[in-house]
C-alpha positions as CSV (number, residue, x, y, z in Angstrom):
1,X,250.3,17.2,-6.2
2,X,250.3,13.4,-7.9
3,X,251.9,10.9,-6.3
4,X,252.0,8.3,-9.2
5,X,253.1,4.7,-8.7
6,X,253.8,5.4,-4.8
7,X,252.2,3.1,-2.5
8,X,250.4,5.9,-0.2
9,X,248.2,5.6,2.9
10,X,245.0,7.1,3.8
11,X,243.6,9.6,5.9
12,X,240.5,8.8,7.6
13,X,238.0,11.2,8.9
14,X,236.7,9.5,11.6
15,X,234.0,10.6,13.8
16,X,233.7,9.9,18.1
17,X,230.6,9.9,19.8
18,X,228.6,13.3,20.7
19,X,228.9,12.5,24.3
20,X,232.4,14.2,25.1
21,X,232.4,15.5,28.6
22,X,228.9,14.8,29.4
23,X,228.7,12.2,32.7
24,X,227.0,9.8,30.8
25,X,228.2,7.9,27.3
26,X,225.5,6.6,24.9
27,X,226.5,3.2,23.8
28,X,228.9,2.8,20.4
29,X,226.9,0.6,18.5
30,X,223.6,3.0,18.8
31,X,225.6,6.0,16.8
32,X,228.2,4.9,14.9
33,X,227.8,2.7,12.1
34,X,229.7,-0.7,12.4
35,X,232.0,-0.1,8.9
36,X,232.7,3.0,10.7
37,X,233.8,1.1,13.6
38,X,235.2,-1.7,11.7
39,X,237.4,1.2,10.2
40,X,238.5,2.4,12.9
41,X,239.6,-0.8,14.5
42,X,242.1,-1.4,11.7
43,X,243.8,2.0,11.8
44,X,247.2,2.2,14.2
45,X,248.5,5.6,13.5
46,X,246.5,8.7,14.6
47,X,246.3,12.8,14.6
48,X,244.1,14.4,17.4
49,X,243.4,16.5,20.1
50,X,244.5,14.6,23.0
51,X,245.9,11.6,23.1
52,X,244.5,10.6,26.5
53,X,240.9,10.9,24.8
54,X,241.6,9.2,21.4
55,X,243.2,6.1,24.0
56,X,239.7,6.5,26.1
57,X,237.7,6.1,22.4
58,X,240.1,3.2,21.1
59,X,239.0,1.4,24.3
60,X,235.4,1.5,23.3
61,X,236.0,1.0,19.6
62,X,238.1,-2.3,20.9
63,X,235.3,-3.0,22.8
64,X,232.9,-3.7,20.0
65,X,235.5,-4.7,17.3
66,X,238.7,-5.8,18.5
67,X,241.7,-3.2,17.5
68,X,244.0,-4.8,14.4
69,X,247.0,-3.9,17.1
70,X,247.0,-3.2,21.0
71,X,246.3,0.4,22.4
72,X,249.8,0.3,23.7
73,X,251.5,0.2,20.3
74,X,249.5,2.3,18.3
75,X,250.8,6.1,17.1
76,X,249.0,8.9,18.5
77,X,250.1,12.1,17.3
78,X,248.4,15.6,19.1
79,X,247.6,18.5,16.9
80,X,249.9,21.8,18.2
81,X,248.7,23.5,21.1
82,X,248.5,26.4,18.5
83,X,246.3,24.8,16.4
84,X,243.4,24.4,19.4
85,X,244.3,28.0,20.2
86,X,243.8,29.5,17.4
87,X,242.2,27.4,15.3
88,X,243.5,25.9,11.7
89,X,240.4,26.5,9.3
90,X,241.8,29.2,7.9
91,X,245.2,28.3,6.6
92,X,248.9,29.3,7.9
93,X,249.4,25.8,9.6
94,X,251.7,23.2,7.9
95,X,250.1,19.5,8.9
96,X,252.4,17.8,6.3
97,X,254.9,16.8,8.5
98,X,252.2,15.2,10.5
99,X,251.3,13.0,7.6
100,X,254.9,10.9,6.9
101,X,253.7,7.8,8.1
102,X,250.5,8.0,5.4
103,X,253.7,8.6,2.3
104,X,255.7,5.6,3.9
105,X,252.2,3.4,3.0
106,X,250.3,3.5,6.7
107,X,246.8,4.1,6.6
108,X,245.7,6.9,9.2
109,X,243.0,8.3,11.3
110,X,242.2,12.1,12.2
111,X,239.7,12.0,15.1
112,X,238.6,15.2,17.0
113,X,237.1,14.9,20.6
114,X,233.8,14.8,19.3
115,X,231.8,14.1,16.5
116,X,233.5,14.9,13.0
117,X,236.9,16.0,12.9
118,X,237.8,19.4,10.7
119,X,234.1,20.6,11.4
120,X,233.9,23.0,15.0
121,X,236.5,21.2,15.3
122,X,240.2,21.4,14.6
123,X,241.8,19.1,11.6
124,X,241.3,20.8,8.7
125,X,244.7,21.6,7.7
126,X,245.7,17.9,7.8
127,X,243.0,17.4,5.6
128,X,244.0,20.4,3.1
129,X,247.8,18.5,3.5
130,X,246.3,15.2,2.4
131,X,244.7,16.4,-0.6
132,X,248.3,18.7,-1.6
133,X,250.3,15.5,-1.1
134,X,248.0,13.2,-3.1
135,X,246.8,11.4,-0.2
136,X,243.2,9.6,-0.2
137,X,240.6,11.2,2.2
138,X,238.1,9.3,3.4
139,X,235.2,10.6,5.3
140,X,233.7,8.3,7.3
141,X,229.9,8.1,8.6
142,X,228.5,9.1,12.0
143,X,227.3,11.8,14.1
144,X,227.7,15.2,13.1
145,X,225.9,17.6,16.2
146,X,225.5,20.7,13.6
147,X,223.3,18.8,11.5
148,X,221.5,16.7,13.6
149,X,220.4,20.1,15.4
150,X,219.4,21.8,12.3
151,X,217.3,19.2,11.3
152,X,215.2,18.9,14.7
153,X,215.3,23.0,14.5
154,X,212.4,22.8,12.3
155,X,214.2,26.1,10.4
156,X,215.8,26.3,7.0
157,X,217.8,23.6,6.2
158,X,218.2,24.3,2.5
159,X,220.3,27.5,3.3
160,X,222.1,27.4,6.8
161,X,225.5,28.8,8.4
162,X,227.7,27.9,11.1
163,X,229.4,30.7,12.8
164,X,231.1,29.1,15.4
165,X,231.1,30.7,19.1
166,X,229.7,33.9,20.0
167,X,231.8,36.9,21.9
168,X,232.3,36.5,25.5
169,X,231.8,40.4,26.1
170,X,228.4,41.4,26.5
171,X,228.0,44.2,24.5
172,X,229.8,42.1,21.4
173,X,227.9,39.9,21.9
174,X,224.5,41.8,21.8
175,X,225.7,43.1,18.6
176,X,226.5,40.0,17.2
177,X,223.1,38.4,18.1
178,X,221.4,41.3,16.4
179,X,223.4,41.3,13.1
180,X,223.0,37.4,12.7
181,X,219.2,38.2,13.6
182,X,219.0,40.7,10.6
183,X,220.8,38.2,8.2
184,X,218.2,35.5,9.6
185,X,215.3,37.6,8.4
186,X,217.2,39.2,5.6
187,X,217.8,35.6,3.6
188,X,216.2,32.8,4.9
189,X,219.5,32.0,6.5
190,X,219.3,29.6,9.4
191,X,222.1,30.6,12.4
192,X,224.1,27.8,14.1
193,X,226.5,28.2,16.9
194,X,227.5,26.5,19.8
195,X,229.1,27.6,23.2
196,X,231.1,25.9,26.4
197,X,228.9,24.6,28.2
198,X,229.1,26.6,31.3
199,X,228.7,29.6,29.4
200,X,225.0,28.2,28.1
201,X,223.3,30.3,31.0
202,X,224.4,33.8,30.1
203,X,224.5,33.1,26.4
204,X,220.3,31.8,26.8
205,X,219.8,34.7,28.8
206,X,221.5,37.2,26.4
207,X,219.5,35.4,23.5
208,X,215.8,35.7,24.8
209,X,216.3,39.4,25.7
210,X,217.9,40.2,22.6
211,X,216.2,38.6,19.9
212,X,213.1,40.0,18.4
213,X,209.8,38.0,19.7
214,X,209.0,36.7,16.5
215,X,212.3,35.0,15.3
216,X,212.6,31.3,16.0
217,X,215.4,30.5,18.7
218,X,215.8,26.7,19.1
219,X,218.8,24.5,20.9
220,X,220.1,21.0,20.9
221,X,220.9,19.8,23.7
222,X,223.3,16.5,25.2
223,X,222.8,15.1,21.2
224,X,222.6,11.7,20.7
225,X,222.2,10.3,24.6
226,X,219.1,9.0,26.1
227,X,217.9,12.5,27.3
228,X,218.8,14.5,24.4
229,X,216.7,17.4,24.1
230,X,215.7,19.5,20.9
231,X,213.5,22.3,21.8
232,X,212.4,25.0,19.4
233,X,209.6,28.1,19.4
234,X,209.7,31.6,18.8
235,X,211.8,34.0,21.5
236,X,208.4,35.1,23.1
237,X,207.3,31.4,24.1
238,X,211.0,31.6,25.9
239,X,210.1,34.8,27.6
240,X,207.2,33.6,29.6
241,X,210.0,31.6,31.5
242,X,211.2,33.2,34.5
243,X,213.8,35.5,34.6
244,X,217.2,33.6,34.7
245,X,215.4,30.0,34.1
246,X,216.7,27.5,31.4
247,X,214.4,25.6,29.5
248,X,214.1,21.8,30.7
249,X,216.8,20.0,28.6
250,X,219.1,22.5,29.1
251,X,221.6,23.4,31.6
252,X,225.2,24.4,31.9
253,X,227.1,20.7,32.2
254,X,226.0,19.3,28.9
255,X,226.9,20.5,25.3
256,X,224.2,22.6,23.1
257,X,224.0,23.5,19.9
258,X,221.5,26.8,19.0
259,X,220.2,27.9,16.3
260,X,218.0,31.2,15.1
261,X,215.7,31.8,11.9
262,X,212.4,32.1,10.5
């Protein structure tokens, strides 16, 4: 759709800081790129999660670069609780409507709770909306946990997939570790996917007595903070842990990204 001669807003991507949830916060200016700040500061109309969070990150942002308008009076609009239930990657959600104040001329931001917005994260229909109305997207930089695991993974980053969280059943999830084992093996394909953190226990444990002893099973863990940790070795290093121990860097409070290959 063109929208021709009409003085349009735009929709900013903007990424938050990795440390959602975790009792510790790494400082703004040590992973987000001031512009990305700067751009944020200037932006009074929002789409998220949760408005109590976005408010929380504003606070920071307006810490290092003064907000172009108090926290008070800007316009936080929350995604529909449908939308975190079942997810909006995959069509069948309208965001237009959320967009009107971006086609009356007001530049916006869509911010998730944690590092990009529209990737493991909700926001991608307001971004398929902004490109059907003939809005302006703008991505902007900063931390992006998917990638900054895969590259301290040490396994294929040339070809790669994220498939999101595993099953919470056992069984399905047995089965699901073994097919996206085969596909690792099969193509060169390096596995991402992540999990609440007070699942990470049962979801290592199921891992290291799953996987075969040769494929590589690595995890990111608390990305970004002062004692990140990215460990990664073969699933028979794991298995000389004992039974029911996490690795050190890992533990069931703090985010994780994991990742299997070659």
């Amino acid at each position: 759709m063109t929208n021709a001669g009409k003085n349009l807003g735009k929709l900013y991507l903007v990424p938050a800081p990795l440390d959602f949830g975790c009792k510790q916060e790494a400082a703004l200016e040590s992973v987000m790129p001031m512009g990305t700040v700067q751009a944020a500061a200037n932006i009074t109309h929002w789409i998220c999660e949760n408005a109590k969070t976005t408010r929380a990150y504003l606070k920071r942002i307006d810490a290092s670069c003064p907000l172009s308008a108090p926290i008070q009076s800007q316009v936080i609009t929350e995604l529909p609780r449908e939308v975190h239930k079942k997810g909006d990657h995959q069509g069948g959600f309208d965001a237009k409507p959320l967009l009107a104040m971006a086609m009356q001329g007001h530049d916006m931001g869509l911010v998730s709770e944690a590092g990009m917005p529209a990737v493991a994260d909700p926001g991608s229909s307001v971004v398929r909306a902004a490109h059907d109305l003939g809005i302006q997207v703008v991505a902007l930089v900063g931390p992006v946990s998917l990638l900054l695991a895969l590259a301290s993974s040490g396994m294929n980053g040339q070809n790669f997939a994220f498939v999101g969280y595993l099953p919470q059943d056992a069984q399905e999830r047995s089965r699901r570790i073994k097919e996206l084992e085969l596909l690792a093996h099969k193509t060169g394909q390096t596995q991402l996917f992540i999990e609440t953190p007070y699942r990470n226990a049962p979801l290592w444990s199921a891992l290291v007595q799953t996987l075969q002893g040769n494929t590589r099973l690595a995890f990111s863990s608390g990305i970004t903070l002062p004692d990140a940790a990215h460990r990664s070795a073969a699933v028979q290093h794991w298995r000389k842990l004992a039974a029911g121990q996490l690795p050190d860097g890992l533990n069931n409070q703090t985010p994780a990204v994991f990742a299997i290959g070659n």
